[in-house]
C-alpha positions in Angstrom: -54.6 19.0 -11.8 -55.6 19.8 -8.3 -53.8 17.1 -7.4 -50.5 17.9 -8.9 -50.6 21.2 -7.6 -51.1 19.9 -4.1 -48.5 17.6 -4.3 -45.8 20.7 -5.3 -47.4 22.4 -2.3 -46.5 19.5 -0.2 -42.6 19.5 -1.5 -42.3 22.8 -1.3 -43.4 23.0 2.5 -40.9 20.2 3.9 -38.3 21.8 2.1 -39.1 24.8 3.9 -39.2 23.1 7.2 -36.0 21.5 6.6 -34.5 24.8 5.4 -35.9 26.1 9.3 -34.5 23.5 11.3 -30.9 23.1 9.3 -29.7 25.6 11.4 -30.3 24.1 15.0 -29.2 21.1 13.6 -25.5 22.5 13.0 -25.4 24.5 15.6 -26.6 21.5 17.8 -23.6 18.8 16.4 -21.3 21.2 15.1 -17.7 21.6 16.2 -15.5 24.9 16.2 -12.4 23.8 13.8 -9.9 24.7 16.5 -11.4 22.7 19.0 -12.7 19.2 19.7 -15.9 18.0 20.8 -16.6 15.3 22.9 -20.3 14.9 24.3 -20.6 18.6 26.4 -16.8 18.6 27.1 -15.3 21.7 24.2 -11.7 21.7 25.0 -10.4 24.5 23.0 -7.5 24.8 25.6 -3.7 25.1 24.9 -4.3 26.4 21.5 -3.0 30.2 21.4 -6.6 31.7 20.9 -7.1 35.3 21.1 -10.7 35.1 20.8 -13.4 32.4 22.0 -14.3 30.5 18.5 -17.6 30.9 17.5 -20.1 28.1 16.4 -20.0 26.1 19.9 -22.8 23.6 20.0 -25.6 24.9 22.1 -25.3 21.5 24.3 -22.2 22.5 25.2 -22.2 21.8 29.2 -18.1 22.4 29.9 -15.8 25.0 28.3 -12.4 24.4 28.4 -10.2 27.6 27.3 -7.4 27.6 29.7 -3.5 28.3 28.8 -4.4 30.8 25.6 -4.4 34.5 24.9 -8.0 35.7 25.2 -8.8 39.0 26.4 -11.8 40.5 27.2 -12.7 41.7 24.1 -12.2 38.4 22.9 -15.7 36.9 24.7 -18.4 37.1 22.2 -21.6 38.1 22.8 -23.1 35.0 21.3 -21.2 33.4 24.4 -24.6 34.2 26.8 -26.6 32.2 24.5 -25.3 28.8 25.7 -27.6 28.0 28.6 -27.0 25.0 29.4 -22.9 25.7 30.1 -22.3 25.1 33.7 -18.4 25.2 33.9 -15.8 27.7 31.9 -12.2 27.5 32.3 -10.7 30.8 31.6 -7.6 30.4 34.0 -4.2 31.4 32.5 -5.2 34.2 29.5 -4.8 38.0 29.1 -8.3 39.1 30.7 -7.7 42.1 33.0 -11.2 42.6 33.8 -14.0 40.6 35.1 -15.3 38.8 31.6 -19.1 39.6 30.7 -21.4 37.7 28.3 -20.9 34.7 30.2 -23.8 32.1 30.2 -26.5 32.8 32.8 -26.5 29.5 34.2 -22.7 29.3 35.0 -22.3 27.2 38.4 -18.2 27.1 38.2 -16.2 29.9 37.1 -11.9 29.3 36.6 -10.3 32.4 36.0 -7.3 32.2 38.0 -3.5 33.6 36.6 -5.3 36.4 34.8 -4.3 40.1 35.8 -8.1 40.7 36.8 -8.3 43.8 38.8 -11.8 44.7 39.7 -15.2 42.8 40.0 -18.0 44.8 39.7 -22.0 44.2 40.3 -22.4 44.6 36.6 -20.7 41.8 36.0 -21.3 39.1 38.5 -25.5 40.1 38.6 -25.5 38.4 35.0 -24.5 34.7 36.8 -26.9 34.9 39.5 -26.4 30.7 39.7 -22.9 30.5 40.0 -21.5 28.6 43.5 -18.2 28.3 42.7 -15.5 31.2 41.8 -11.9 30.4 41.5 -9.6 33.9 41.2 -6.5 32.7 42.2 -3.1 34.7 41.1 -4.7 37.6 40.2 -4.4 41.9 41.1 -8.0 42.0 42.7 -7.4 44.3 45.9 -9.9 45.3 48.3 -11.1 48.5 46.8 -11.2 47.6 43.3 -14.2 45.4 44.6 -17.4 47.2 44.0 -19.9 47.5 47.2 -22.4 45.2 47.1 -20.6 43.1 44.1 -22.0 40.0 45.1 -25.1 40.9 46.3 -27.3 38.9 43.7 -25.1 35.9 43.9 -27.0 34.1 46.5 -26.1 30.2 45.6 -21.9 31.5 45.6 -20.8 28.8 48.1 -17.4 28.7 47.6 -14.8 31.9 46.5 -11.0 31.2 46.1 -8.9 34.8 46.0 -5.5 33.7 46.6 -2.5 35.4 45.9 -4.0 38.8 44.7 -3.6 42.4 46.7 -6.3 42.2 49.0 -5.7 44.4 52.4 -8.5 43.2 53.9 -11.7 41.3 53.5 -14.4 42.3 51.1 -16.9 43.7 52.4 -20.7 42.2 51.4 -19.7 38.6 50.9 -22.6 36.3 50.2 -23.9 34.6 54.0 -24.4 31.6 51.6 -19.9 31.1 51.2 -19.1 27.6 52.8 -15.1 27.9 52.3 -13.4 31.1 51.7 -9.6 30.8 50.2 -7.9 34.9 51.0 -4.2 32.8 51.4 -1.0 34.9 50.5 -2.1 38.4 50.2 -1.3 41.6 52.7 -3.9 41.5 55.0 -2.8 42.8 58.1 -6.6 43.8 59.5 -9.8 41.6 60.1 -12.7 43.7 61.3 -15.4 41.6 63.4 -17.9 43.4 61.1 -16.1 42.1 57.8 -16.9 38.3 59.0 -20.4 38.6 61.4 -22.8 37.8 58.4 -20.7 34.8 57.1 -22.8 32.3 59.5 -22.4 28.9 57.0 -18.7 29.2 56.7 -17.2 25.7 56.9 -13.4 26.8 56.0 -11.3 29.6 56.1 -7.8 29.9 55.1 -5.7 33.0 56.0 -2.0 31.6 55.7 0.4 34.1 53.9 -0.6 37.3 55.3 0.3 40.1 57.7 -1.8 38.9 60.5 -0.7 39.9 63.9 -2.8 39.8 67.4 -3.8 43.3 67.3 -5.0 43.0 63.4 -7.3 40.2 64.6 -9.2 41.5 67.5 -11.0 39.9 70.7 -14.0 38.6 69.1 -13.0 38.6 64.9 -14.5 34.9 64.3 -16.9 34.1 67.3 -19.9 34.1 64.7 -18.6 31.7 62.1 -21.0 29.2 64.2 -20.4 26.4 61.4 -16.8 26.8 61.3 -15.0 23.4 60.6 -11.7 24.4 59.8 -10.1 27.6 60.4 -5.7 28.1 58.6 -3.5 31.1 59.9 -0.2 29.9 59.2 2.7 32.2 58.1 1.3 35.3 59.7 2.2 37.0 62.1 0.8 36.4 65.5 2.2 36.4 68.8 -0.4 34.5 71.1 -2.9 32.2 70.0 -6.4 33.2 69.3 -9.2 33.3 71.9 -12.7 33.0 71.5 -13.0 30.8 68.6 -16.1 29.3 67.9 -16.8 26.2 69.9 -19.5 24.5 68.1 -18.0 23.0 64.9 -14.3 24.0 64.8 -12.5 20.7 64.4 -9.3 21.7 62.6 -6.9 24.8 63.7 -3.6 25.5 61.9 -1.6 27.8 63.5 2.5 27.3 62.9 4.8 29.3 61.4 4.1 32.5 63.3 5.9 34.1 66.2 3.5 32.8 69.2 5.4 32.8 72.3 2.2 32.6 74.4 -0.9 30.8 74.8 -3.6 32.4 76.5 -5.0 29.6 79.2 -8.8 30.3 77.1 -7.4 29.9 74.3 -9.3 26.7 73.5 -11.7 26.4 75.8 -15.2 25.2 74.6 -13.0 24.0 71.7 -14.9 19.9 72.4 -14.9 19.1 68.5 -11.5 20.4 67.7 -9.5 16.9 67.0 -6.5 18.3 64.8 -4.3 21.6 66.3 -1.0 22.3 65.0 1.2 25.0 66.6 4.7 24.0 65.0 7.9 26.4 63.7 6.6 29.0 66.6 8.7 30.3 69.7 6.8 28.8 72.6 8.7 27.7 75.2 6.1 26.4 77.6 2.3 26.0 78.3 -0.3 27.0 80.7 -1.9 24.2 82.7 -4.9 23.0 81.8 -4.9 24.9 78.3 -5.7 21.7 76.8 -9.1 20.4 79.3 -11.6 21.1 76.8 -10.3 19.5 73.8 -12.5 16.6 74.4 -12.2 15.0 70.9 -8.1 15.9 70.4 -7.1 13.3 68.3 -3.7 15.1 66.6 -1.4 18.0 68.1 1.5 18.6 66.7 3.8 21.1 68.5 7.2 20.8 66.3 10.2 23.1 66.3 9.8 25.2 69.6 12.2 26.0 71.9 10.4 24.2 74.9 11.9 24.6 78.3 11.1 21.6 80.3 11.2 23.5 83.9 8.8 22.7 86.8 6.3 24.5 85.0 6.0 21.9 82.3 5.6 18.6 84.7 2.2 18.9 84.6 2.3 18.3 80.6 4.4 15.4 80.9 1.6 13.9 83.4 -1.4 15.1 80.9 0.9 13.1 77.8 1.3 10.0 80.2 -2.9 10.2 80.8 -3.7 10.0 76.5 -5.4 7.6 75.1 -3.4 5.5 72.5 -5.6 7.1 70.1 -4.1 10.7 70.9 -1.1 11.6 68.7 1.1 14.3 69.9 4.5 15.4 68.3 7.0 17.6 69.0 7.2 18.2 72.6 11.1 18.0 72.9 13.2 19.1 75.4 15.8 22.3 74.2 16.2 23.4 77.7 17.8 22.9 79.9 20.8 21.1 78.7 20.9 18.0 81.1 17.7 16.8 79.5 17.9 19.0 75.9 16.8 16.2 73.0 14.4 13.9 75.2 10.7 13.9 75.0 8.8 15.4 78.2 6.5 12.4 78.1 9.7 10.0 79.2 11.2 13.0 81.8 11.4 11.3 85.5 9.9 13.7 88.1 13.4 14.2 89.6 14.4 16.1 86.3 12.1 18.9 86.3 13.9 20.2 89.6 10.5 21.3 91.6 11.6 22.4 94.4 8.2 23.3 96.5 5.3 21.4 94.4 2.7 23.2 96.8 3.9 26.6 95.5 4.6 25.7 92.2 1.0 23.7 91.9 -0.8 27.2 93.5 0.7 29.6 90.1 -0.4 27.0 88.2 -4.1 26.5 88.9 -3.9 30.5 89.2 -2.8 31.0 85.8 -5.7 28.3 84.5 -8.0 30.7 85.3 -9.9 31.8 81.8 -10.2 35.7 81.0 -13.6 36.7 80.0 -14.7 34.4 77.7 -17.6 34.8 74.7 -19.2 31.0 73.3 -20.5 30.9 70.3 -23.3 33.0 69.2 -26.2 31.3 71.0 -24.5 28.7 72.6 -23.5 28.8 76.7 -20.9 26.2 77.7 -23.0 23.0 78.0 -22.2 19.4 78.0 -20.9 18.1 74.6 -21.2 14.7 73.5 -18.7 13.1 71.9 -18.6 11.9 68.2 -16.3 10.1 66.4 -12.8 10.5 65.5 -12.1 12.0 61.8 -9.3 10.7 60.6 -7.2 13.4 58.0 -5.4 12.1 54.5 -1.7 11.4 54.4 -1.2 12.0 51.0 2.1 10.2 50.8 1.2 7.4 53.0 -0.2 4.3 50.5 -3.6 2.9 52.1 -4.8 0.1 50.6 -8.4 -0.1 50.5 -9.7 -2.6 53.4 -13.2 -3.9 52.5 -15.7 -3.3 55.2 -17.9 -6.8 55.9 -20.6 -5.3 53.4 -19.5 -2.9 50.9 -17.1 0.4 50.5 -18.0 3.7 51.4 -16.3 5.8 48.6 -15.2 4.2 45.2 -13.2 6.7 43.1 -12.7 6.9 39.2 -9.8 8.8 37.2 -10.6 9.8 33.4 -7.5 12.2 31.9 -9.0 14.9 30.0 -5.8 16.4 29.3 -1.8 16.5 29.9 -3.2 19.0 32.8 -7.0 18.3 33.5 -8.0 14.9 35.0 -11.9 14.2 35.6 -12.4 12.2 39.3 -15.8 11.0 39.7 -16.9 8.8 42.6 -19.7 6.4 44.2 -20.8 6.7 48.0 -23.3 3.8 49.5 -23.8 6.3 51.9 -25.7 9.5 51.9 -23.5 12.2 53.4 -22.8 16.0 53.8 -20.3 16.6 52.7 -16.5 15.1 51.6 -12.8 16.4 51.7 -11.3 15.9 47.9 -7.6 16.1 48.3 -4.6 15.8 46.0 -0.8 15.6 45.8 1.8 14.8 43.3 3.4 12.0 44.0 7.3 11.7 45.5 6.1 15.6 47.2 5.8 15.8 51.2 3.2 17.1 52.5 4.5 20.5 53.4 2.8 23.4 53.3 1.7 24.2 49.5 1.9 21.1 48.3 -1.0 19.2 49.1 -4.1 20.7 47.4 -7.7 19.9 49.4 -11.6 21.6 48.4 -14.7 19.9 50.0 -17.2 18.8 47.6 -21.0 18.9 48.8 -22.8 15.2 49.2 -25.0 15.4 46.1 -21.9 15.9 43.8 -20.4 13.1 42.2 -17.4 14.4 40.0 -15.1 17.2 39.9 -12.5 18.5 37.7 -8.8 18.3 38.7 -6.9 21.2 36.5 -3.4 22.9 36.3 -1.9 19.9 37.1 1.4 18.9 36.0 1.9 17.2 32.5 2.9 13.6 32.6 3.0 13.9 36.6 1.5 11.0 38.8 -0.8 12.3 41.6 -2.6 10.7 44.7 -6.3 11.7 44.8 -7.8 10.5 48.3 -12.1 11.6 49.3 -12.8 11.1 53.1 -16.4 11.8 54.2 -16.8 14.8 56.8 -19.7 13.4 58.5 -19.3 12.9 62.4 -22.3 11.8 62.9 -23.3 8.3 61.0 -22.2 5.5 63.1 -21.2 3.6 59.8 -18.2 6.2 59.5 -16.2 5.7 62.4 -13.4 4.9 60.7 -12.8 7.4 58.1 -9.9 6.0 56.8 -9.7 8.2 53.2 -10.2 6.2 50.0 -6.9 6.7 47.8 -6.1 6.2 43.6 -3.3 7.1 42.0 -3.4 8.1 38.7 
């Protein structure tokens, strides 16, 4: 009898324990109807949602959600349950405020074509983790962005707020931001207070705005010590910016303003900077010796000005005539005066430039070369630089063909679609490195301004998610490593795949 009884007691007990765990167990492998399941990846995308679907499996890692109709009261509050969620991709829904009940442990955050308008502390101090923030094409303007917003978001290193309202910049960024996108808004004022604090910013792109000399200020960027590439094109400036920072700047996009005038400091300490491109501006000629301290100058490209190839200008046609093969410079083309308007200054015989007293004419010059005050970088005096290798940048259009190096490639590159829109890219390096420049571009596009889409990626990544691409559109993906430093990347010629 005591047996039989204990035997019931036995039965009844594992039922009970399987009655416990059945619901882990569903929630662990189930599926929401509406959406498909694949192994972490829930893409519930493109499917005219209102609402996120309940029931996601808690091992849920990537949310897909883009292209539906989900407002903010359509985020569940179940949503913060799913810790182990690291991406969500919110971008093109109906949320007009900055979503809450997101899952604490959110590293990557898509929200971009929403009509967001404010982003409060209340908010972003529940994803204390999250490093990357992408609110592009939204109505965010400076003073819908609460003081001290950001303040607990300590790991954010990378912020995209492109085409939104902003006037200026937030105030109270993280000092952790490593590239800042602010691209095709109305800023029209920088304060040197607004940047100071923002000491591990790598990139910084500006293009679009209402940027003129006296919006900028004197000494606006002379703290961004680890500075490597630094966008103001399509604004509004007059004379190119002085006191950049001198340490790490290495790439400096400055066409399509109104520049008519470059300071002769305007690049000095500049001895890392190997691409500068001043094109579609009015400048008709250059100081001498504005160019002495571009040490590693590699590309210059100084297309579509009016240049006026006077006496004043001979001594660019002897600097041209003293590059290095490896120096690529384009544009510098005659437009005045007309007996030698259409030929490049480098061919111009010293006859043409009609100096009349080269003694005169060579004592303006070294006059003019003389720098205004001048402010290095914060904590570094003029010293002497050495010299590091070239870093080659990705033509997009061109087609490299991968040349195997005598003992193995640097970067191989894989392609997985994930949707008509959403491609996964995934890569190998034999190397350890910083850092690496991911770039794409549909194919049969130039490279023109807008077309060519570029983020950097930190070394101990390996994948990253390509989205709000084109359906049924072939694209060039190239990675090039942004290390100067390793001997065993001198040539940085980018990998490339097509897919």
């Amino acid at each position: 009898m005591i047996s039989v009884t204990w035997s019931i007691f036995l039965v009844w007990t594992k039922i009970g324990l399987l009655l416990d765990m059945a619901p882990y167990s569903v929630s662990a492998k189930s599926c929401p109807s509406v959406c498909r399941c694949d192994v972490g990846f829930i893409y519930c995308n493109d499917r005219d949602l209102t609402s996120i679907p309940t029931g996601i499996p808690e091992d849920a890692t990537t949310l897909f959600l883009q292209n539906n109709q989900i407002n903010n009261a359509g985020i569940p509050s179940e949503l913060k349950n799913l810790l182990r969620v690291e991406r969500i991709y919110l971008y093109r829904n109906s949320l007009d405020e900055f979503p809450t009940n997101l899952p604490k442990y959110i590293k990557e955050l898509h929200l971009q074509e929403n009509n967001i308008r404010t982003i409060t502390y209340d908010s972003l101090s529940k994803i204390p983790f999250l490093e990357e923030l992408h609110l592009d094409d939204n109505s965010v303007s400076a003073v819908s962005i609460e003081d001290g917003a950001f303040r607990d978001n300590i790991y954010l290193r990378l912020l995209f707020l492109s085409r939104n309202h902003l006037s200026t910049i937030p105030w109270g960024l993280p000092k952790t931001i490593e590239e800042l996108r602010l691209d095709d808004n109305r800023i029209s004022t920088i304060s040197e207070l607004s940047l100071q604090d923002l000491t591990n910013l790598k990139r910084l792109v500006l293009d679009g705005n209402l940027l003129n000399n006296h919006g900028l200020g004197d000494k606006v960027f002379i703290n961004l010590v680890n500075l490597t590439e630094l966008s103001l094109v399509r604004n509004s400036l007059t004379a190119a910016p002085v006191n950049l920072p001198g340490t790490n700047l290495r790439k400096l996009y400055l066409q399509e303003n109104h520049i008519n005038r470059v300071p002769p400091n305007a690049f000095s300490y500049l001895r890392q900077l190997y691409r500068l491109d001043m094109s579609n501006n009015n400048l008709s000629n250059l100081p001498q010796g504005v160019f002495d301290d571009l040490d590693n100058i590699t590309q210059l490209f100084l297309r579509n000005n009016p240049w006026h190839c006077g006496c004043t200008m001979k001594w660019v046609r002897d600097w041209l005539q003293s590059l290095p093969l490896k120096v690529n410079v384009r544009g510098l083309m005659c437009q005045a005066p007309e007996k030698v308007r259409g030929m490049a200054i480098k061919d111009l015989s010293a006859d043409l430039f009609d100096c009349k007293d080269d003694s005169v004419i060579s004592t303006v010059q070294i006059t003019t070369a003389v720098p205004n005050t001048l402010y290095p970088a914060q904590g570094h005096w003029p010293i002497s630089v050495t010299k590091q290798p070239d870093i080659k940048t990705p033509n997009l259009n061109k087609n490299y063909r991968t040349t195997a190096s005598p003992v193995r490639k640097i970067i191989t590159i894989f392609v997985k679609s994930v949707s008509t829109e959403t491609i996964h890219i995934s890569w190998k390096v034999a190397l350890p490195m910083t850092a690496l420049r991911l770039s794409w571009l549909k194919m049969g596009h130039s490279p023109a301004f807008g077309s060519i889409t570029e983020t950097i990626v930190t070394g101990d990544r390996s994948d990253y998610l390509l989205t709000a691409l084109e359906p049924e559109s072939p694209y060039r993906v190239c990675m090039v490593p942004m290390e100067t430093s390793n001997i065993y990347l001198s040539d940085e010629t980018p990998e490339c795949i097509e897919t």
